[in-house]
C-alpha positions, 0 to 999 in steps of 0.5 A: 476364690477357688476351692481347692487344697494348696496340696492338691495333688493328682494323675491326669485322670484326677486333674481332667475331674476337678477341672471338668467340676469348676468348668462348670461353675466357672465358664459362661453360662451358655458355655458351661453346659456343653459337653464339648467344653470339657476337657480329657487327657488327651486335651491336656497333653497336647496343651501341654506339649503347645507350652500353654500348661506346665509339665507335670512333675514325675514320680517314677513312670507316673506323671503328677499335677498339682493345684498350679497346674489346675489353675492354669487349665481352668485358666486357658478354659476360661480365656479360649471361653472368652475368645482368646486364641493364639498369641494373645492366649500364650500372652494373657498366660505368659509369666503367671503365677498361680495366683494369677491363673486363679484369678484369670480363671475367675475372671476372664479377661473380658470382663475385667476387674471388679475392682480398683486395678492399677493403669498397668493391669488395665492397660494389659487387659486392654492389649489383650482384648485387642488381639483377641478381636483382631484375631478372628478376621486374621485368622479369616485372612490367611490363605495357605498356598497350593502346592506346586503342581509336579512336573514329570520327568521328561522320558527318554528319546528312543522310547519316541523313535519309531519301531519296527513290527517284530514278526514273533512274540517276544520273551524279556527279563526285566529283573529275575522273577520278573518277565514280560510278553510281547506279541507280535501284534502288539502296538507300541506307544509313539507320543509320550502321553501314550508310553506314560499312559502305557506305564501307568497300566504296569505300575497298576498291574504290578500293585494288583499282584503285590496285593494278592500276594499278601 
């Protein structure tokens, strides 16, 4: 049995010390010394908002934990200690009592009962260790897809035309505050890489001056 009051009651800083105290009396051995075993504040708010613990009740801007929510933490350690992941973490958890979170706490599910148990907890425990043995290899199996490569957008025709040498330097206004020179000498793009390649060199040169600007 696990030590702890039945009105056992603290702040996150408190859960995260009691629990870090039984994880280490009741994980494996070789699991128990490791500090990355333990777990933090920032641990139990996101087992939190996953589903895998119950929401703390609220006294005002303070959240509170009570011994149910201790027992599902040790608990969801000692089953990931175990190997479970996944699904099979959210079934072993499923409708649990804290009764029974503190036994799985105790026990795990690899190891069984130590004692006479009914067909239907054997048979559960028996699903359970198949999904946690199948897990592993799906997990392997799963390949996420490349994205889509982006394909431009095709540039208009006339940037394509063939163009005449101006004989000047030429002034033009693309927006206010904002002019480009032209010389006379200078030599336009006439394949479309070339006019990308030609925009890509603004766009760069425009982001160098927005960020002197700063």
């Amino acid at each position: 049995m696990i030590d702890v009051q039945a009105d056992w009651s603290g702040g996150i800083e408190a859960l995260v010390e009691e629990a870090n105290l039984w994880l280490a009396r009741l994980l494996p051995a070789d699991r128990a010394s490791r500090p990355k075993d333990e777990v933090n504040p920032r641990l139990v708010r996101h087992y939190t908002t996953q589903g895998l613990l119950p929401a703390p009740r609220r006294e005002g801007r303070d959240a509170r934990y009570g011994r149910l929510h201790l027992m599902a933490l040790l608990a969801l350690r000692r089953l990931m200690a175990d190997g479970l992941s996944g699904r099979a973490l959210i079934a072993a958890l499923g409708g649990q009592d804290e009764a029974g979170l503190e036994q799985l706490a105790l026990e795990g599910v690899l190891e069984g009962t130590k004692g006479p148990a009914d067909r239907e907890d054997n048979e559960a425990l028996g699903y359970l260790r198949q999904l946690a043995v199948m897990e592993a290899p799906r997990r392997a199996r799963v390949v996420k897809p490349r994205p889509p490569t982006p394909v431009p957008a095709a540039l208009p025709e006339f940037l394509l035309e063939p163009r005449k040498k101006v004989s000047q330097t030429t002034r033009v206004v693309v927006r206010p505050d904002l002019e480009l020179q032209i010389g006379r000498d200078f030599k336009w793009p006439t394949t479309e890489p070339e006019w990308r390649a030609l925009l890509q060199e603004l766009g760069a040169t425009l982001r160098d001056v927005w960020g002197q600007q700063e």
